[in-house]
N, C-alpha and C positions, 0 to 999 in steps of 0.2 A: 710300599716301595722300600728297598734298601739305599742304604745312605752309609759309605765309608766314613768317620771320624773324621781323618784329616781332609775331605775334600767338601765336607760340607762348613765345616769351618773354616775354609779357605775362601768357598764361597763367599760365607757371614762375614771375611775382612773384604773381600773384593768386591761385594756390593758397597762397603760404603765406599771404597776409593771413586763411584759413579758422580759422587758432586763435585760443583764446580772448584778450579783455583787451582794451584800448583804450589807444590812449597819452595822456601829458599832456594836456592841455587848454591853449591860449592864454588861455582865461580866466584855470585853475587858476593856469599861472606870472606872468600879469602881463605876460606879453612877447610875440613871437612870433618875432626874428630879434635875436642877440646875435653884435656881432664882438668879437672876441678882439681887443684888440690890446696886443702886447707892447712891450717899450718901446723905443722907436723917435727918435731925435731929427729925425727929418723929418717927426713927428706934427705939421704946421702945418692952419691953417685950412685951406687947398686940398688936404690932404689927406683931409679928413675930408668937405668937402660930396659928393661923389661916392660915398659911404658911407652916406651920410645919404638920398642921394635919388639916384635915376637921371638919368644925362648921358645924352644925346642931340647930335651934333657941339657938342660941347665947353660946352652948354649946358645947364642942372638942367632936370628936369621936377618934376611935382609928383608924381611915382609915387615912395611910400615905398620904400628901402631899409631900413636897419635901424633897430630903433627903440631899441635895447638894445647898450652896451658894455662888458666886461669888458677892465678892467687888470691886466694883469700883467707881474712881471718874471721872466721862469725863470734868465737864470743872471746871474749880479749882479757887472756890473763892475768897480765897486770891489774886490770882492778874490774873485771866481771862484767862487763858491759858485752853487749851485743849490738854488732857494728851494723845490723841491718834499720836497725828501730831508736836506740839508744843515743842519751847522748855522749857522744863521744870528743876528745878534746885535744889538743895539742901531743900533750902526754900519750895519749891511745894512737895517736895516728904515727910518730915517731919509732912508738913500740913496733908498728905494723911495718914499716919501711926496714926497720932493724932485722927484726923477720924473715921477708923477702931479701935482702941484699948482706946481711951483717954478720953472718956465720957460716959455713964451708959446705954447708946446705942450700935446699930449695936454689933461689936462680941460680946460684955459684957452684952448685951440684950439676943442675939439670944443664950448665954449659959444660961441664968436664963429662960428662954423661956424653951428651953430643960427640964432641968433639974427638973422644976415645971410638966411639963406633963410626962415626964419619971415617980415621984414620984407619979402619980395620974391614974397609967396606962392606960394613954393613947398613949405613945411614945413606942414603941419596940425597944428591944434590938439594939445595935450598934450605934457609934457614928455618928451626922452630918459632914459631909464630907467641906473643907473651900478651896474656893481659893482665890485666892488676888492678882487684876491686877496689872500689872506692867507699868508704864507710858513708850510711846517709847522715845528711847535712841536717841537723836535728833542730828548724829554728826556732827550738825550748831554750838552747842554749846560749847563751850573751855573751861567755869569759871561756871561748876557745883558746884565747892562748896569742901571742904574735906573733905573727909569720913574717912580717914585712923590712922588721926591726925600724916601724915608727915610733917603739915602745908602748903601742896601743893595743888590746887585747882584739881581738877579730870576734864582731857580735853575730850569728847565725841568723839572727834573725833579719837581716836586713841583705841586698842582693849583693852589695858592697861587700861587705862579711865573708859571705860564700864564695865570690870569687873569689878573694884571694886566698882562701884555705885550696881551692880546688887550682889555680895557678901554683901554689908554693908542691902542692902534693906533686900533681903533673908533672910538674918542672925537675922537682928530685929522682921522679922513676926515671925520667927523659936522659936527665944525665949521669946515671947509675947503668941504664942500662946500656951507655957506649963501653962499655969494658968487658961486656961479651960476646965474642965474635961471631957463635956460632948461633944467636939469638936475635929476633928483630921482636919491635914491640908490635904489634898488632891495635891494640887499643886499650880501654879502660870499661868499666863495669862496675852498674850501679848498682848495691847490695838492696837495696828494698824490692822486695817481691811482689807487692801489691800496691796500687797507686788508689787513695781518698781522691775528693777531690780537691781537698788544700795540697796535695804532696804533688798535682801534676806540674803547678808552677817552676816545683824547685829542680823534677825530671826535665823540665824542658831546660831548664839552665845547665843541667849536668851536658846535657850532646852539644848544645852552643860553646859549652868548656872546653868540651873534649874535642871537637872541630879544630877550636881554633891552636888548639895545641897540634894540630896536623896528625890528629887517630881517628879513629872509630869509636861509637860508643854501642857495647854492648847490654841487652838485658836475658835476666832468665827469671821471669815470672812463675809464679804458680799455679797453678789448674785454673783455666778460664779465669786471671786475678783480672779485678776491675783496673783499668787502664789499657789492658789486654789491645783491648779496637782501635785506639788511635796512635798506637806504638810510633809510626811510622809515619803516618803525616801532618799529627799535629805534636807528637813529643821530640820526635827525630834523631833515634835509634837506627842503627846500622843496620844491626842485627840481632832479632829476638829470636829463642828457642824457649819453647812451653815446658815445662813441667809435669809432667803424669801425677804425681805426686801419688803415684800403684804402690809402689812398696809400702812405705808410709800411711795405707789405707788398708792393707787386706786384712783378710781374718784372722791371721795368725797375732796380729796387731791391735786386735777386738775392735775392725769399724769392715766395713763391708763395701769397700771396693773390690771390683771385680775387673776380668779379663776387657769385656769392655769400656773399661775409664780408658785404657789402649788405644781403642779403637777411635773412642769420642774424641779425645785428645790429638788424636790422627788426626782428623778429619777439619778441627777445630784450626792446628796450624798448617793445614795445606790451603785451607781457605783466606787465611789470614798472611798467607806468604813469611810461614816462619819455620823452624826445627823443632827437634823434640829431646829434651832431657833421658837422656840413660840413667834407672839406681840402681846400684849395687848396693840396696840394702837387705843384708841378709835377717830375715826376721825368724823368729824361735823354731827346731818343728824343722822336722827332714824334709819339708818339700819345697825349700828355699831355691833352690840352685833350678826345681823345676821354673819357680814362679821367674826367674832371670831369663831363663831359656824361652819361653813364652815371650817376654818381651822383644828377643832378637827376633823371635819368628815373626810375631806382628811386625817388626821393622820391617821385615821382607815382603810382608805378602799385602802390606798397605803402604809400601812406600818410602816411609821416613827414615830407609835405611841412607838411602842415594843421598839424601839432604844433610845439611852442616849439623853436627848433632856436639851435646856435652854428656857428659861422664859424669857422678856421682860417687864416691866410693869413701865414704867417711873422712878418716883421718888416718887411714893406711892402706896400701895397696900390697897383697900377700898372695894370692894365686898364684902368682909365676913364682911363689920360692916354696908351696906348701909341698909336704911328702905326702898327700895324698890323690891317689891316683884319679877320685873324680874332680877334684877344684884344680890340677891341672888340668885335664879332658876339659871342663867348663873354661880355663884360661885359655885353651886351644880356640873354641867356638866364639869367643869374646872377639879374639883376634883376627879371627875367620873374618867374623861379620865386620869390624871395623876396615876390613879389607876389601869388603863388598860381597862375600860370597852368599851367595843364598843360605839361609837357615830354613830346616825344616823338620820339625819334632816327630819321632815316630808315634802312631796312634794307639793311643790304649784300648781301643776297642772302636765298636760299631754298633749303632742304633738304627731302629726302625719306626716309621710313627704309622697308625690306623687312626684315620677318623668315623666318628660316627653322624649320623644325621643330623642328629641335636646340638651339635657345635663342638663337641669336647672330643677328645683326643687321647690317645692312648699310644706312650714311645717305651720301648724295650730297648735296653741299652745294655751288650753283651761285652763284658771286660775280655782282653787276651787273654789274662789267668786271673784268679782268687787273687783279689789285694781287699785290705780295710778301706772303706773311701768313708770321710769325713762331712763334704758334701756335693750337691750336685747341682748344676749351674745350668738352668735354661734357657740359652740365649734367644731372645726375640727383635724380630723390625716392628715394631709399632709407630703410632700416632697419639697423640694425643686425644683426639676422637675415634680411635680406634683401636684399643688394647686388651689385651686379657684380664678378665678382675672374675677372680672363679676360688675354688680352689683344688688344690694340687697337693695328692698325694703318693707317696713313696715305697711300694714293695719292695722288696728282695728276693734270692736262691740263692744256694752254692752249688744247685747241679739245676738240669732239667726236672729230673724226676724227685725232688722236692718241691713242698707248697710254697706258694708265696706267705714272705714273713711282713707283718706291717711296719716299715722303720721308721717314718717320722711323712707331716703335712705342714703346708704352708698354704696360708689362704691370704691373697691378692686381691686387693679392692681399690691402688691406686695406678695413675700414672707417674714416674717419678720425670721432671721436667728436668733437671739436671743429668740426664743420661741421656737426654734428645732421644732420637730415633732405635738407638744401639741399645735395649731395657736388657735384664733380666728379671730371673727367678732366682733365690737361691734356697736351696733346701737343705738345712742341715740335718746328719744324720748321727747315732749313736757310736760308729765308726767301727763298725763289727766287720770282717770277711764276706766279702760276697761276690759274686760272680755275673749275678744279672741282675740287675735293675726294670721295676716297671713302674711309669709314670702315668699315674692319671691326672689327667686336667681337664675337672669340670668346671664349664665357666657358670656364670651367674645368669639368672635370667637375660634373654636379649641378646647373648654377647657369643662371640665363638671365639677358639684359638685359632692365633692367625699364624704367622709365617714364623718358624720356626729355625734361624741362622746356625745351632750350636746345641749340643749338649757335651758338657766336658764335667769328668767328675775330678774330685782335690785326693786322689793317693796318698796316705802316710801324712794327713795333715798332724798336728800334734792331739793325741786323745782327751777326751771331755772327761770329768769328772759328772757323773750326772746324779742326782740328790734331787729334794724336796724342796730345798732353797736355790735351785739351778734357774737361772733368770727372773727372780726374787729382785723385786727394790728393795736397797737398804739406806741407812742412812749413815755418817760418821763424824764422830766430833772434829776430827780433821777438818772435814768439809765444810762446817758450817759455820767454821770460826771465824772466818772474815770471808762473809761473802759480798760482792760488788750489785748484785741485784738480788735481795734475797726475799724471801717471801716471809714475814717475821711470825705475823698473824699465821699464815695455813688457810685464811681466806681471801686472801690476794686476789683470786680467781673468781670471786662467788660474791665479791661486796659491793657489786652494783656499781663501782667508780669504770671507767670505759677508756678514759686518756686524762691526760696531764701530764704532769712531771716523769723524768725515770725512777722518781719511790713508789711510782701507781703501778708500776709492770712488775712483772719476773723477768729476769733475763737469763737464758741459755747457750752456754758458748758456742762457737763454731764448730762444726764440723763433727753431729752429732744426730742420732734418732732421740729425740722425747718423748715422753710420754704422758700422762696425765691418766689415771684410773681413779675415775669418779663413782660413788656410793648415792644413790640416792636415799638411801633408808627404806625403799618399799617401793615398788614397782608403779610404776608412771607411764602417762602415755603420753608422746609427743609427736609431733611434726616436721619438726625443724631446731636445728642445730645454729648456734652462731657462736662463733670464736674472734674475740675482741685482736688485732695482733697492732703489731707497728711495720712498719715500710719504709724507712730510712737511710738507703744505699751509703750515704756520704757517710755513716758513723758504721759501717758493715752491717747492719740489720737491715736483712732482707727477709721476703716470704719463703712460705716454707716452701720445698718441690714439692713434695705431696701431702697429705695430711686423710688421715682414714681414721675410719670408728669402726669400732665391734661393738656390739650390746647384747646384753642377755637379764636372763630371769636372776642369773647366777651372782652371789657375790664372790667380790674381790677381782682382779685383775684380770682380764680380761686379754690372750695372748693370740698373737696372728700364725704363732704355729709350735711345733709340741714333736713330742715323739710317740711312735707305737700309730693305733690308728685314730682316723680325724674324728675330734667329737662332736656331738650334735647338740641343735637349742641354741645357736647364737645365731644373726646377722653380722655381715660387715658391709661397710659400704665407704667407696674414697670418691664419689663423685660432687668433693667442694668445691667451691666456686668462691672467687675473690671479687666483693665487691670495694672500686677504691673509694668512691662517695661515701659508704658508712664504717670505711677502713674494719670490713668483717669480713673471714674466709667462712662460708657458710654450706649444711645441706638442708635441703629438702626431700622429705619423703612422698611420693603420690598416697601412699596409706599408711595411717595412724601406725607409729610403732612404741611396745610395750618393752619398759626395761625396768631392772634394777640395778645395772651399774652398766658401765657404759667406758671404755679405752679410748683415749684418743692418741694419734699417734702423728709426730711430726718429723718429718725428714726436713733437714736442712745444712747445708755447707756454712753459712755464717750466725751469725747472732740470730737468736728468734727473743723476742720479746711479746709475752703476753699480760693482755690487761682483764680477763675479763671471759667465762667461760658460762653460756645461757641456753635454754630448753623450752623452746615455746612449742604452745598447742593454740592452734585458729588464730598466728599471730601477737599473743600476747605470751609473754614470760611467764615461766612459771616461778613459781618462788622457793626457794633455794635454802632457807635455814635449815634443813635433816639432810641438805648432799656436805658430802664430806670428800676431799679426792686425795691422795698421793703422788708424787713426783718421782720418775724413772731416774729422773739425771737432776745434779744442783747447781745450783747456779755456781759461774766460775767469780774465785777469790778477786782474780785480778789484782793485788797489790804485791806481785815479786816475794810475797812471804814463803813460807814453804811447803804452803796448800798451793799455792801457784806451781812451785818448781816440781811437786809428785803431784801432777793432775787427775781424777779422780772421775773418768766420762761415766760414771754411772751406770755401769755394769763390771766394772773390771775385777769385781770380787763374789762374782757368783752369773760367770762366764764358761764355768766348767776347766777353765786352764791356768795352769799351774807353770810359774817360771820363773826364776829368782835374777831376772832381767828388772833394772829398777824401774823401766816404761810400763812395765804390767806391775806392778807392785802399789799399794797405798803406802806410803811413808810417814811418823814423826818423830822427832826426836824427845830426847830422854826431857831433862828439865824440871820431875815432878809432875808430870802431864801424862795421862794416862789416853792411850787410844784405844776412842768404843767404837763399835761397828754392832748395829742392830739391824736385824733381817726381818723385813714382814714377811711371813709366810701367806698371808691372803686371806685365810681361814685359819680357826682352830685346825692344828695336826699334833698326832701324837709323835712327839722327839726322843727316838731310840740315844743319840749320840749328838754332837754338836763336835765337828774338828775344824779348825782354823789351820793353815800353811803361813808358816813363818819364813823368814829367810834369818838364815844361821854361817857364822863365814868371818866376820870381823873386816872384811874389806871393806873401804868405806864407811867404817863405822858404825855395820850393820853389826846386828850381832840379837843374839835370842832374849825373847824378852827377863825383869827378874820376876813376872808371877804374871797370871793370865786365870778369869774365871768366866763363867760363862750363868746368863740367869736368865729366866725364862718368865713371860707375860700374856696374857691374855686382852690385855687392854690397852698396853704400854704405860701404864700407872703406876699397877700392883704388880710389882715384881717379887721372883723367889729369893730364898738364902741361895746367895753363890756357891757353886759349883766348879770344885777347884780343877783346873787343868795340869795335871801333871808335866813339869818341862824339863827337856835333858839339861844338862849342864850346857854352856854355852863352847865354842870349840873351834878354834881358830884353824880356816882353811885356806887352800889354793883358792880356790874357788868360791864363791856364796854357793849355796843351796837351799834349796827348800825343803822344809821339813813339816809333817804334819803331828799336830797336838789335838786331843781331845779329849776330851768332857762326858761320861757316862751321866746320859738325862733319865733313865732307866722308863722310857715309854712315857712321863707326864707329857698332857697336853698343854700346848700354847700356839700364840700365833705370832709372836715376838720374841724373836731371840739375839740377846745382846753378850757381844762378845767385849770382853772389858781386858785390855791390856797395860802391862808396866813398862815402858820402854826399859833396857837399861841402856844405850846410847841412840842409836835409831832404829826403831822398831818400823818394819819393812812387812806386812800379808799381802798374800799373793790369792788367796781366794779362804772364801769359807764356806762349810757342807756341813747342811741341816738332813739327817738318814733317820 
């Protein structure tokens, strides 16, 4: 059958709108469009009328924009703290107040703002609605400072304490803000985004505060944040709006949210009687403004347009003054939607699906014209006890009367339980022209493809760099310098200890895939899988959403998907099982399976901690001195040093993308400290070249390193004479850029290759390629 683009994905949001619950009400909250905005000192009047109401060549209409602003400051100048988590003090909190109220900016703008287009009718009746974050009340801290003038310092830690920090705050916005006429305060808002369960105490104290000061208390959580469920009737908030937290997850960002985190998060705050966060964050890569427009359309077609929503936009608002004709077109549709009108994307094409008898499935997906697509998203309804686990691969053409080219497979063996019902596929691709796409999907014994909500592909995403070291573990001296859970030994996993203490585990940060590629030394036959983890909700470690293995005859790492066409000689399999009596996510095979090395692979949103990685046959262990395994991702530093501050998720340098953005970049600074970066290759390969991408620019204190070599190993022991990398002079620009340097290896083989740099103030890679 055929199937238009846009109406089968219209479909795939309008089935989930089928469950129960209803979201906020614009009544309920008092508002209907809240912008965030942080603290900015180019919050002048002209920035704000264009916020306030929609511009039309370079002139206000009377079409509302927002009618509601939230202030706040996240991380705090004056001396570096972040007001969500941090402790914060007297000092920090007066800065903040000085901020909002103490210069011809923010509120004292956004009233002359008003008050000029109110007189010039273009502002309607009623005043803008204000609220004003409140920093959390951190009770680490004892010596916040006096507020009461008993000459007593105010201790956080006690309930005493917090009140009167959070009376003195209240009290000051309360009578600061009678001097603006064209402004009413609406409420106040609690800056922690995620509630432990020590922190729900101090939330229930913040709305008791804020009550009796005669407001509201606002929250805006993050993606399903723990606390999320009892928002309302046992912490007692006014009103919650949820977080996507899409931008901040997609691919262009190297983590792999997709269209549906949209959707889930729909679904999540209609049920839960809340709104949903707008970002404007625009991430690297031409297809940003598409990824924006996607979100307006989901607002449409699942709902969360109608409901109380907030805004997201950094620390500047620039659409409505840019010379460029599509970021006004996007400011036009912005404004649109904030006005209620339907949004609705035109389709880039249309697919067809055939199925076969045997379960598997075959969709042909016809673009309007030849574009590069990067990759391709196959949206599904599943279950938990019901999903596709097969795998899936990717032809090409650029006409009919061309053969099909192999682009790239992905082979799916779990269910991810953090996506609930709304799954995908994603398949990335080499990112060449093409015109039609065909997808096969073969499942796994047993299983069929089921219902199939979507297929949309990513146009013009930013191009891969693709190499020999392209999804390569590496490792970096940065990373290992202070790490908070580290694995010292390398047999962390393999030494028989199962719990105890946090020095027994590895710990892996939030909001990451893992991996673990284990070597048995020689080929084994086993039955059963067990993986030692931890389950600890109150300290953020949780289990993983899904957890899969691939095995083969084959060494070294073992990958769940590749380019060109899918290869043969491996199993995969994601149907573990958690038991909590022997705290192990485990599998079972019905038939003895033969390996030599073995992936395992963990999806998870918060902390994973593992103790303990074992391989039984008829029940009993087997034993474990010739496995040796590798780690995808390292444990996070955790100590605010500045392996914390350039976080390092363990792909970001042999991800294929290149961007002189410091989020994607490894950082360190100069000092005499040299930064290595060593790539396993898997296997011996013969190494034509070795280029690293530098950032070069002097902003920030980047700047090219003073010497850079490159040496090569077979074992990670015995290494070569360095191999000098030739480097331009360094050269101060508008802009950072990235620059590539490399290393003539002239074809030696090795399977370890360490890039060794000099900072000369902070040395900044953005990726490196092993050719």
């Amino acid at each position: 059958m055929k199937l238009n683009l846009r109406s089968c994905l219209l479909a795939f949001f309008l089935a989930a709108t089928v469950a129960q619950g209803e979201y906020l009400s614009v009544e309920e909250a008092g508002f209907r469009n809240c912008a965030l905005i942080y603290y900015n000192k180019r919050a002048d009047v002209d920035y704000f009328k264009p916020i306030l109401v929609k511009y039309q060549h370079d002139k206000p209409t009377a079409q509302r924009g927002y009618d509601s602003f939230l202030f706040l400051v996240f991380t705090l100048p004056n001396s570096g703290r972040r007001t969500e988590v941090d402790p914060t003090d007297k000092k920090d909190w007066t800065f903040i107040l000085d901020a909002y109220f103490g210069q011809d900016i923010n509120v004292p703008a956004l009233n002359t703002a008003a008050g000029q287009l109110r007189k010039d009718g273009f502002l309607p009746k009623g005043k803008t609605k204000l609220m004003f974050a409140i920093p959390w009340l951190n009770p680490g801290l004892r010596d916040f400072g006096d507020v009461d003038g008993d000459g007593k310092t105010e201790d956080l830690s006690t309930v005493e304490g917090r009140e009167k920090v959070l009376g003195w705050y209240m009290g000051s916005v309360i009578e600061q803000m009678k001097k603006y006429p064209e402004l009413e305060l609406w409420g106040f808002y609690m800056m922690r985004e995620g509630l432990g369960a020590k922190d729900t105490g101090i939330a229930k104290q913040y709305c008791q505060a804020i009550h009796r000061h005669g407001a509201k208390a606002f929250w805006i959580p993050y993606y399903m944040a723990s606390g999320c469920e009892h928002c309302y009737d046992e912490l007692g908030f006014d009103v919650v709006i949820m977080q996507s937290n899409w931008t901040f997850g997609i691919h262009p960002n190297g983590a792999g949210a997709r269209r549906n985190r949209l959707v889930n998060a729909a679904e999540y705050a209609r049920n839960n009687r809340m709104g949903i966060e707008l970002e404007i964050n625009p991430p690297p890569g031409a297809n940003w403004r598409r990824i924006f427009e996607q979100t307006l359309e989901t607002g449409t077609q699942t709902g969360f347009q109608k409901a109380p929503s907030a805004t997201y936009f950094g620390e500047d608002f620039y659409w409505a003054r840019s010379k460029d004709p599509a970021e006004q077109a996007l400011y036009a549709l912005w404004m649109d939607y904030l006005a209620g009108k339907p949004i609705r994307l035109p389709a880039l094409g249309k697919w067809t699906r055939k199925n076969s008898r045997d379960g598997s499935a075959e969709i042909t997906y016809t673009l309007n014209s030849p574009a590069p697509v990067q990759l391709v998203d196959i949206f599904l309804k599943e279950s938990a006890d019901n999903f596709f686990a097969g795998l899936v691969a990717v032809e090409s053409r650029l006409s009919k009367n061309d053969a099909w080219k192999p682009e790239a497979w992905a082979r799916r063996s779990a269910f991810d339980s953090s996506k609930r019902e709304n799954q995908n596929i994603t398949v990335e691709l080499p990112g060449g022209t093409v015109r039609e796409l065909r997808i096969k999907m073969t499942p796994a014994s047993g299983r069929r493809v089921g219902k199939i909500t979507g297929i949309e592909p990513d146009l013009c995403a930013p191009a891969k760099i693709l190499s020999k070291s392209y999804r390569k573990s590496y490792t970096t001296s940065k990373r290992s310098s202070a790490p908070k859970y580290p694995d010292e030994t390398g047999r962390k996993l393999l030494d028989g200890i199962t719990s105890g203490g946090w020095g027994k585990y590895v710990g892996f940060s939030h909001g990451a895939r893992t991996s673990v590629a284990l070597d048995f030394g020689e080929t084994i036959e086993f039955d059963e899988v067990r993986v030692h983890l931890l389950d600890q909700p109150g300290a953020a470690i949780h289990l993983p959403s899904a957890v899969s293995a691939i095995y083969s005859n084959g060494q070294g790492e073992q990958r769940d998907s590749g380019f060109g066409a899918p290869p043969e000689g491996y199993d995969a399999r994601g149907d573990f099982r958690y038991n909590p009596e022997t705290k192990t996510t485990g599998l079972r095979l019905n038939r003895p399976g033969h390996a030599r090395s073995m992936t395992l692979m963990f999806e998870h949103s918060a902390w994973l901690f593992l103790s303990e990685i074992q391989l039984l046959r008829n029940g009993q262990v087997l034993p474990n001195a010739e496995f040796t395994y590798s780690l995808s991702s390292q444990m996070d530093p955790g100590d605010g040093s500045e392996a914390q501050r350039y976080k390092d998720d363990g792909v970001m340098l042999t991800d294929g993308f290149v961007s002189p953005d410091n989020k994607h970049n490894v950082g360190m600074s100069g000092s005499g400290r040299k930064l290595r970066i060593v790539v396993d290759l898997s296997e011996p390969t013969q190494v034509r070249r070795a280029t690293c991408y530098v950032v070069d620019g002097g902003n920030g204190g980047i700047m090219m390193p003073k010497a850079a070599v490159v040496r090569l190993s077979a074992d990670k022991e015995n290494w070569s004479q360095p191999i000098p990398i030739q480097l331009p002079a360094p050269q101060k620009r508008d802009h950072n850029v990235c620059l590539p340097v490399t290393a003539d290896c002239h074809g030696a083989t090795a399977r370890f290759v360490e890039f060794d740099l000099t900072p000369a103030g902070w040395a900044f890679v953005s990726e490196v390629v092993v050719e």
